[in-house]
N, C-alpha and C positions, 0 to 999 in steps of 0.2 A: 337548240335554242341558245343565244345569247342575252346574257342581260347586260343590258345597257345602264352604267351606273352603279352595276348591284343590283338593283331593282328592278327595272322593264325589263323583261323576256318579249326579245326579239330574231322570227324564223330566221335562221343560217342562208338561207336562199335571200334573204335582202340586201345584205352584202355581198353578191355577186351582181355584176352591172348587166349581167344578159338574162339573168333571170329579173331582178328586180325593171330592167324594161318592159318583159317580156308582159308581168303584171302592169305594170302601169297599161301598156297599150292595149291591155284587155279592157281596162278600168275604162279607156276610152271610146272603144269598141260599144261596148255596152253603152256610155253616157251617148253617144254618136248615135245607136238604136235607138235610144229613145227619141230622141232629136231628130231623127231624120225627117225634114220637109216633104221629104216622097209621099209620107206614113200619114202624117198630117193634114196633106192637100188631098189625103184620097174622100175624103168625105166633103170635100170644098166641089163648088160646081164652077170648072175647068175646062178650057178647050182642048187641052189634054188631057190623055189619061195618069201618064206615071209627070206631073208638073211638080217642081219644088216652089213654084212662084204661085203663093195664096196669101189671102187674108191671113191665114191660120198658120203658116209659116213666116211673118213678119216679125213676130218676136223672140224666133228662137231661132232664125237664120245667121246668127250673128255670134251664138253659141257653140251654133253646129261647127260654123268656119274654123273657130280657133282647134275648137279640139281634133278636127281634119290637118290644120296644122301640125299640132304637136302628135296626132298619131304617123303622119308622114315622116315627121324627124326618126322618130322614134324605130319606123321601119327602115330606114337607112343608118340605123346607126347600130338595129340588130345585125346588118348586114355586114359589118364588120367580121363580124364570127367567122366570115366564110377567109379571112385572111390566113388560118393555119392552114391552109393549102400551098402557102407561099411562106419560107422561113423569112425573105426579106421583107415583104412587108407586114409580117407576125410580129415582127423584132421591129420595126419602123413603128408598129402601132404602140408594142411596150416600151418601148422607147416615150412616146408621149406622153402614157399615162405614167411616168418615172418622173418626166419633169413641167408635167403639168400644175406640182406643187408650188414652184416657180412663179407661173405665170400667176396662182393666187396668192402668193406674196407679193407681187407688182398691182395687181387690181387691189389688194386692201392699202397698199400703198397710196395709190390713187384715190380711192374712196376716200381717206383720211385727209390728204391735203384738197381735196374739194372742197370739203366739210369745212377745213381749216381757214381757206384763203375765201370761200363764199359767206361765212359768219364775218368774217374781216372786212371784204366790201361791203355786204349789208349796212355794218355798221358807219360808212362815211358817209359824205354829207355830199347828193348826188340826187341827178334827176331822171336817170338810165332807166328805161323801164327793165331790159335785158338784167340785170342787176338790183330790182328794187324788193327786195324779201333776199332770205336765205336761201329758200325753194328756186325761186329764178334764178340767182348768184351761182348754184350750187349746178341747175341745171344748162346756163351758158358755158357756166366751165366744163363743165363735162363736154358740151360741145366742142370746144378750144380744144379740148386732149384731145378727141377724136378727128379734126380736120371738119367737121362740119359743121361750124359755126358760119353763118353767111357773111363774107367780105366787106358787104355794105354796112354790116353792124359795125366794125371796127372804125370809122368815120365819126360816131358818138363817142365812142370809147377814147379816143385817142384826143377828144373837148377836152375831158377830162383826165387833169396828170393826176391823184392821186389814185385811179382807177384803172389809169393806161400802167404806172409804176407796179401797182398789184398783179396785174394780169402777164406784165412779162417777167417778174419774177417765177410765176406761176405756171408758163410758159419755160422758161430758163429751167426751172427744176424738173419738169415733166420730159420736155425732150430733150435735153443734153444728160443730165443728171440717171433719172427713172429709167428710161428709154435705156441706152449707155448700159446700164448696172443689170437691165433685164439680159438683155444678147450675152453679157459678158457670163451672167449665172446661167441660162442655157447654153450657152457653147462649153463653159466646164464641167455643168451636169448632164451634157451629152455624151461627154469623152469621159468621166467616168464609167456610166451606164451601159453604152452601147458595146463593149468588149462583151459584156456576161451577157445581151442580150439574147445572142443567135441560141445559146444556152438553153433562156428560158422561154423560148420560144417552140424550141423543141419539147422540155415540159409541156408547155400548155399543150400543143398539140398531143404529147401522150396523154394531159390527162381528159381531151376531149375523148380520144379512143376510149379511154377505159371506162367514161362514163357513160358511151355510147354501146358500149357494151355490154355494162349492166342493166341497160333498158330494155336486150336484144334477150327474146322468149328460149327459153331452153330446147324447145322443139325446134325452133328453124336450124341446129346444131346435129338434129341428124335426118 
């Protein structure tokens, strides 16, 4: 047990990322059981037998999907595990989660100048719907960073100068600037990291063994 804070006592196995999946995807397993429209439509009258499409699965088909979602991710990402088979991409994978820290100082990076420059056009004096609250302000830019903001939007935007001035600032800082500053901190916390990696790749693989082996019954030993 750890405490968190001092205070909360929390299991040692939460902090490993394949055990604490391993639980979540149970959690979903079961929420999924209950959910399942199969279960549901068996008492519904069906032209099928095993149907998920009933009256009685309309409100909960929509529950079921996400968490079929995130149980999917989640098998594919336990599946990672099976990478200590291969030092190269054992060490490719700790490699990522080494500079994964990174990429969440560029996303709060980000978050913070949306926040920033979406409270700033809210506040001018504009008829943009794309732009009319903080909410929308906040969420067009977020579009703009990602490339998916639709072309034909920028035809309004570009009416308006103190709104077109905002936006390529906003633009200017995110990809010349952010962008720039991210590659540059992953490419020197890759070449740090990646020398000790094959290293610790090796660990983890011993210490898969050794925990694999303290699961293993004393009698299959002789």
């Amino acid at each position: 047990m750890t405490k968190v804070a001092g205070l909360l006592p929390v299991p040692d196995y939460l902090f490993n990322f394949q055990q604490f999946g391993s639980l979540v995807l149970t959690i979903c397993l079961i929420l999924m059981l209950a959910l399942e429209p199969i279960v549901h439509c068996l008492s519904a009258e069906t032209d099928k037998l095993f149907s998920s499409l009933c009256n009685a699965s309309e409100d909960i088909i929509y529950a079921y999907s996400i968490l079929s979602a995130v149980a999917m991710l989640l098998y594919w990402l336990l599946l990672t595990d099976l990478s200590v088979f291969s030092m190269r991409f054992s060490a490719f994978l700790l490699v990522i989660s080494r500079v994964a820290s990174e990429v969440g100082l560029f996303l709060g990076a980000l978050i913070y100048l949306i926040a920033s420059f979406a409270s700033a056009i809210s506040s001018l004096n504009h008829n943009l719907k794309d732009f009319a609250g903080m909410h929308w302000s906040a969420l067009s830019l977020w579009e703009i960073a990602l490339g998916m903001y639709p072309g034909s939007h920028f035809v309004s935007v570009v009416q308006n100068e103190l709104v077109m001035v905002a936006v390529s600032l906003f633009v200017i800082m995110i990809a010349i600037f952010l962008v720039n500053l991210l590659i540059a901190q992953l490419n020197g916390a890759y070449q740090l990291v990646y020398e000790d990696m094959v290293g610790y790749a090796r660990l983890n693989r011993a210490r898969i063994i050794v925990t694999t082996l303290e699961q293993v019954s004393q009698k299959r030993w002789f």
